[in-house]
N, C-alpha and C positions, 0 to 999 in steps of 0.2 A: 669380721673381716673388714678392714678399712679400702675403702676406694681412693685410688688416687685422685691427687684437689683435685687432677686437670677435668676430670669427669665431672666433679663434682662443679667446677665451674660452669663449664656448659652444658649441666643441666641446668642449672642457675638461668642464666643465662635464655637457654631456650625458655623455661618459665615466664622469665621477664619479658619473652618476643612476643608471649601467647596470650596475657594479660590484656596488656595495650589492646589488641585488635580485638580481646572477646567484649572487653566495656564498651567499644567504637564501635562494634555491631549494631548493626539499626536494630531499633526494637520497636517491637508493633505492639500497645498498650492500649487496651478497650475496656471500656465500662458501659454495660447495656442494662438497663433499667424498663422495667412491665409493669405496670400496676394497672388495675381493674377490679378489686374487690376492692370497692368503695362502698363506706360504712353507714356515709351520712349524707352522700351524693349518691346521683344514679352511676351503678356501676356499669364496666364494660368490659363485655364477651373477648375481645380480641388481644388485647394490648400483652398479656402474658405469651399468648400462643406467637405473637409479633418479636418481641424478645428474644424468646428463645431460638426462632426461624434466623434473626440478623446475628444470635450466637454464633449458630452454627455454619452461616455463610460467613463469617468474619474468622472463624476457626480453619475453616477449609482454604483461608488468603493469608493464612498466618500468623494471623492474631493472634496477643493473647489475653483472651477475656474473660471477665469478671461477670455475671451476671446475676441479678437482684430482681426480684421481682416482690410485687405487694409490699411496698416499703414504708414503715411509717416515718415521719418526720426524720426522728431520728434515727433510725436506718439508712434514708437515704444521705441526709447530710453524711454520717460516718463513713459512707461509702465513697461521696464525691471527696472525701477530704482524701480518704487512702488511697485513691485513683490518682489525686495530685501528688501525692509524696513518691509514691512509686513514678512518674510518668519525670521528675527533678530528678529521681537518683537515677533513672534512665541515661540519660543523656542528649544532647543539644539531638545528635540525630536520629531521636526514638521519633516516633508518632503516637498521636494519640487520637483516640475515637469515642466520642459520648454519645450514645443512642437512648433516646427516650422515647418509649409508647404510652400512651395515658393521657389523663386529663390534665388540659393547662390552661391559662387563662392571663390576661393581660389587663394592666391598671394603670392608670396615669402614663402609657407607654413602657412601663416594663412587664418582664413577661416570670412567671411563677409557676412551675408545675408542684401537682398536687398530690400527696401522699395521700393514703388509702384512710390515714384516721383524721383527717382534715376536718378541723368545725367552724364554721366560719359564719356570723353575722352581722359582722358590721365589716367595710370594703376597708377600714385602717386597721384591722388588724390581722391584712392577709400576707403583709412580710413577717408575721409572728409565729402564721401557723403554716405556711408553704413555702418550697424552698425560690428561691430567686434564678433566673437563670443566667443570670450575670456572675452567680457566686461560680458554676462552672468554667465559665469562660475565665473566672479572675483565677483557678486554680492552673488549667491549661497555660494560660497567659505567663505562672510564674514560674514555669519548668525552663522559659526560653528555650525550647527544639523548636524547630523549623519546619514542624507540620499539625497541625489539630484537625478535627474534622468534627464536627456537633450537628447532631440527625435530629430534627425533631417532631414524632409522628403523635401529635399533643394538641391536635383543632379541633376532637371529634365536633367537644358544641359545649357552648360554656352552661356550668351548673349551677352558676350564681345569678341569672340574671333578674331573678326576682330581689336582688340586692341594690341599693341604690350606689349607683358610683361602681358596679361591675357587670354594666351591660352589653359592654363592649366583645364583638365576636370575634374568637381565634387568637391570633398572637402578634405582637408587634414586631417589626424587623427590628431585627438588632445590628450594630456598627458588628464588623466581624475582627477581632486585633488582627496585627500584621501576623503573617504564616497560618490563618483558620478559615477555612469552609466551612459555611452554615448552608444548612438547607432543613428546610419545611415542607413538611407533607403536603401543605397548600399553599396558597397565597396571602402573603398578610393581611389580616383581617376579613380573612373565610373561612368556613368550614370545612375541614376531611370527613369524610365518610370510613366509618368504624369498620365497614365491611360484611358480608353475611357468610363465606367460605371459611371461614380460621382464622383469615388475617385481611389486614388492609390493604386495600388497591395500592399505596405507595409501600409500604414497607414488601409484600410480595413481587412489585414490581420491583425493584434495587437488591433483594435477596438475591432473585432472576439474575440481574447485570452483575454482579459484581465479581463473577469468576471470570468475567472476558477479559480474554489476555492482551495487553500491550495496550487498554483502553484508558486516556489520561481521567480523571477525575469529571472534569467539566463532561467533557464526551459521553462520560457515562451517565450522569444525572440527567443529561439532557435527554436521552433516550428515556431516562425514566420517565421523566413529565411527558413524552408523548406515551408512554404505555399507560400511564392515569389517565391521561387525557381520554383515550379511546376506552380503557374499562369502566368509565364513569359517564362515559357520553357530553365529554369536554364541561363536567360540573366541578371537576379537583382542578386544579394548578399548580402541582408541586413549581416551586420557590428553593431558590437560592443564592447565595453572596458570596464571596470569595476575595480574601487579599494575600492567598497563598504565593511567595515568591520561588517556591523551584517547583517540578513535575511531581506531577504522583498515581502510580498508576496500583490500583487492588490487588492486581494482578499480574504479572512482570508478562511481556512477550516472551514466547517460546525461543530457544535461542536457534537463532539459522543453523543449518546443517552443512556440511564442507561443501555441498554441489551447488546449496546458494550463496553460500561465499563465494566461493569458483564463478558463479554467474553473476554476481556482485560486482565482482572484481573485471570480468571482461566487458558489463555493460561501461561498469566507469570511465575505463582506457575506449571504448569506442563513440563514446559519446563525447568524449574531449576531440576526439578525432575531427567532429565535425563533415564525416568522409561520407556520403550516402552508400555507395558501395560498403564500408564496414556494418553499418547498421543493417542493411537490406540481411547481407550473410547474419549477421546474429540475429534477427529475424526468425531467418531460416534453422542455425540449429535451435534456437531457443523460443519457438514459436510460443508455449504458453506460459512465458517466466513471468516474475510481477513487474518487468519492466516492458513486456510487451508494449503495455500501448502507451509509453511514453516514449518507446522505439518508432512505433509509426508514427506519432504527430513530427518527429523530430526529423524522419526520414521527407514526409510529406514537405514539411517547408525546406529542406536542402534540396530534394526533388526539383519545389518549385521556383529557388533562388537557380540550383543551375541551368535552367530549362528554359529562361528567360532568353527571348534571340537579340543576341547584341549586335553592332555592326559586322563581328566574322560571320556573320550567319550567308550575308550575301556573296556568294560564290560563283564567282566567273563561270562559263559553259564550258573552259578547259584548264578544269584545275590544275595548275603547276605541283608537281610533287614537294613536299616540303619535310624538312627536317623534322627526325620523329623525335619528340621528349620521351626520354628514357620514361618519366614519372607516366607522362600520357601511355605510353604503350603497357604497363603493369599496370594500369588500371583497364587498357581495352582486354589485360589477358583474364586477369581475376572477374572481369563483368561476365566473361566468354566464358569462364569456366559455372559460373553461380545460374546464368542461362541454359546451360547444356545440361546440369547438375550429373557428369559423369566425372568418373576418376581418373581418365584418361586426360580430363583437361584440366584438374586442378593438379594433375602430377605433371603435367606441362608448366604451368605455372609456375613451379616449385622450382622447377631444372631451369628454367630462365632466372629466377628471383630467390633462389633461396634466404636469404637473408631481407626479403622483401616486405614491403609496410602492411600488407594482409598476408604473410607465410603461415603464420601462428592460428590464422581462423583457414586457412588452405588445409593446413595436416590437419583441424580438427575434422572440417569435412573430409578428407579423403580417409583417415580415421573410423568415422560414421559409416561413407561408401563403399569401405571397405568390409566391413564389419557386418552389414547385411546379411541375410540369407541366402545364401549360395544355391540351397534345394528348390527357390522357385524358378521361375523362366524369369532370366533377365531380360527381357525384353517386353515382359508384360507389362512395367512399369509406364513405357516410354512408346507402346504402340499408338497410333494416332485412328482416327476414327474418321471413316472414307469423306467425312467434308475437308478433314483437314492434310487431307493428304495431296503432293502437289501431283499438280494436272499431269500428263504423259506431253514428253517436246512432240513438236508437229515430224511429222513422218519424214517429210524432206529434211528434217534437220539430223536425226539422229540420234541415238543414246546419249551421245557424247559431243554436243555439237560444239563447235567454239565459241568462247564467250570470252566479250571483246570489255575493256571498259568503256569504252563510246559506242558501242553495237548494241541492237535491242538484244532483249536476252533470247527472244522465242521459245522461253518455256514459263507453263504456270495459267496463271488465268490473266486475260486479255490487256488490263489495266497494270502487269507485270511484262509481260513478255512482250508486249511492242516499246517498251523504251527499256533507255541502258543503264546500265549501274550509277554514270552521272549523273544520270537522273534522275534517278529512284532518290540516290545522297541529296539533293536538295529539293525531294519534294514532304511530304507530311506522314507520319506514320501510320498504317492502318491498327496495327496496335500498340498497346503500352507500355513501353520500354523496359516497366518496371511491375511487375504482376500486383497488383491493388492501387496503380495509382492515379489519382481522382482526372478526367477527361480531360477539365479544363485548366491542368499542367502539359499533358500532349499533345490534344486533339490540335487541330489545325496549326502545329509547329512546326518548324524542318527541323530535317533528322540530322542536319550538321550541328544544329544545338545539342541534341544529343548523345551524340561523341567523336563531334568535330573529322568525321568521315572525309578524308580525301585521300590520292590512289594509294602512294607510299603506305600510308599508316592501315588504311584498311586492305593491301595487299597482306598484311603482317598479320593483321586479323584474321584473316583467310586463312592462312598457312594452316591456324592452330581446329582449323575445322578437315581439316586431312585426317588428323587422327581417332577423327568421330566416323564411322563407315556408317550408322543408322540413318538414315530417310527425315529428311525434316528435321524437327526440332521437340523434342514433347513440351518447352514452357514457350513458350509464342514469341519468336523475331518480329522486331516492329514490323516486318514487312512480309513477316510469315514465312513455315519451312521452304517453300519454293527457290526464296530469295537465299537464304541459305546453303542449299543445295547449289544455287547459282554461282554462288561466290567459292564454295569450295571446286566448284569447275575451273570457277579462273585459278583460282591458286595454284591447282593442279596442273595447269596448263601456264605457267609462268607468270601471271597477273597480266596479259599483254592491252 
């Protein structure tokens, strides 16, 4: 049965889309190497069991590796040669990983690790019988990809040093080519400790690290060297070098979930804001996000820029009424509603501003406040506890007595009720305008810094405490529920 070309085309066609991008796939290309049955040197307990352990953590991040162990000479070269040819046909964006555990030793400044049938007596003919460690680097180096990475846990303790010309201990630093991290068990020219558990202090410790997610390269070794450090009693020093030019993490961060993007996304827009009032409300609904606390320090210093008393702060004893800015009064309503945290007052809010510069975090809270439990007592939230509840007015006054804006108030406690709303506005707040924020932004400030309180604008304020009937306040009025309760008197009673 013939197919039409046109099918036949694009198949073709998709074929050819699928290619391209399967060869441009990053490839993760490892070569880990263990020798320890040494024939004619002392041999060592660990380095096989080390091997196979950075196998399998290299497997688990995606690698894919090759693993040699008890190599002789030539074994191992055959293997470093076929680790280069696959790591070229790779491509520019493969990576590659060379991990060695075993005996190494260094000569005249270059460094040699040592195959298992190594005979060695005289120090010139130890580039004959061991491999160089330069020949790895020269293989990585002619792939040109963009990332290598060479482990080398190879200090345990050198076996020649009864040789003249190789007494020298551990391994020499090597120049690392452009795009390659090195890193050493220890420090150049000391010893690693072979370990007495299965495996080495370094090579266990970076097994350890290398599943943590989103952790860059550097990040991570460096945690290593403090875990030798403390399992050796600061006697290891893992080492390492780097002239790697882009990122590279073992293990890719987990990727965010739609309600941290969503909070991603609203920290960003309210942090350009610049507004403290938006930051306080995100805050509020997003109290334990991972921007919390770079929410509060940010809120802290706009806090403390606007809270600053500039010459408006000094206000006459008979403030003239003044012209209310639209912008000013949507912010005294949105503070009003984040203070009272009821749904009656951010759905105030809303019917004045709809389309308003905080409407979007308004519906989320009334959203939230909505959406609460209905079965408990609403009011158990917001009951106050008998210190904070205001005083009873004096008998002669009344329930309802009249509250004047130049009249003391007569209700509340003493340092309240013998002076008048005028007054109150330009003296210092008893508390903090803003719930956590630090004294000495408030403490001995007037409260016209504040939010610029005078009769017109905070008549308007008032108004929006009518449709609050609870007693006080449950998050604290700078000047406490009393004061509150005072001012929705005047409102109620025409602002007079």
């Amino acid at each position: 049965m013939h197919r039409p070309l046109s099918l036949l085309v694009a198949a073709f066609a998709l074929l050819a889309g699928l290619l391209p991008q399967q060869a441009s796939a990053e490839a993760r290309l490892a070569l880990v190497v263990g020798n320890g049955a040494y024939s004619t040197v002392t041999p060592l307990d660990n380095p096989v069991n080390d091997a196979e352990l950075m196998a399998k953590a290299l497997r688990d991040v995606g690698f894919e590796v090759t693993l040699v162990t008890d190599t002789s000479q030539t074994e191992l070269v055959l293997a470093i040669s076929r680790f280069g040819s696959r790591l070229r046909a790779a491509g520019e964006d493969a990576t590659g990983l060379f991990y060695y555990a075993g005996h190494g030793v260094q000569s005249f400044g270059s460094n040699f690790l040592l195959p298992v049938d190594i005979e060695l007596q005289n120090a010139a003919d130890l580039s004959l019988v061991g491999v160089p460690a330069q020949a790895v680097l020269r293989q990585m180096f002619s792939a040109r990809n963009r990332t290598n990475i060479v482990i080398l846990d190879a200090c345990r303790n050198n076996p020649f040093e009864s040789i003249p010309d190789l007494s020298d201990n551990g391994l020499a630093e090597m120049k690392a080519p452009r795009g390659t991290f090195l890193a050493y068990s220890t420090a150049p020219g000391e010893i690693a400790v072979d370990g007495i558990g299965g495996n080495s202090p370094f090579t266990k410790a970076l097994a350890a690290r290398l599943p943590t997610p989103g952790q860059p390269i550097e990040t991570l070794f460096r945690n290593v060297r403090v875990d030798v450090l403390k399992e050796t009693d600061n006697l290891q020093t893992p080492w390492d070098t780097s002239s790697l030019t882009v990122d590279f993490q073992f293990a890719e961060a987990a990727a965010p979930s739609v309600a941290d993007i969503q909070v991603q996304q609203i920290w960003d827009l309210v942090k350009l804001s610049n507004d403290p009032l938006q930051v306080v409300l995100f805050l509020r609904a997003h109290p334990d996000s991972a921007y919390s606390r770079e929410a509060r320090q940010l809120l802290q210093r706009l806090m403390s820029d606007d809270l600053q008393p500039g010459p408006e702060t000094a206000t006459p004893a008979e403030p003239k009424p003044a012209p209310v800015s639209p912008q000013k009064n949507e912010r005294d309503m949105i503070e009003l509603a984040r203070r009272s945290g009821t749904a009656d007052a951010y759905q105030a809010y809303l019917e004045a501003f709809p389309e308003g510069a905080f409407a979007e975090l308004a519906r989320l809270e009334l959203e939230i406040l909505l959406g609460e439990d209905q079965s408990t007592d609403p009011a158990a939230d917001i009951r106050l506890s008998p210190a904070e509840l205001p005083e009873a007015p004096p008998e002669d006054q009344g329930p309802l007595g009249t509250i004047a804006f130049n009249a003391p108030l007569g209700m509340g406690e003493p340092d309240i009720a013998t002076r008048s709303i005028s007054e109150l506005i330009r003296g210092t707040p008893k508390f903090p305008p803003v719930e956590g924020l630090p004294e000495d932004v408030w403490k001995q400030k007037p409260c016209s810094s504040c939010h610029l309180w005078q009769q017109s604008n905070l008549c308007e304020q008032a108004q929006t405490y009518l449709a609050d009937e609870t007693p006080g306040t449950p998050k604290q009025h700078p000047y406490g529920g009393t004061f509150k309760d005072a001012l929705r008197l005047w409102a109620d009673q025409g602002c007079p």
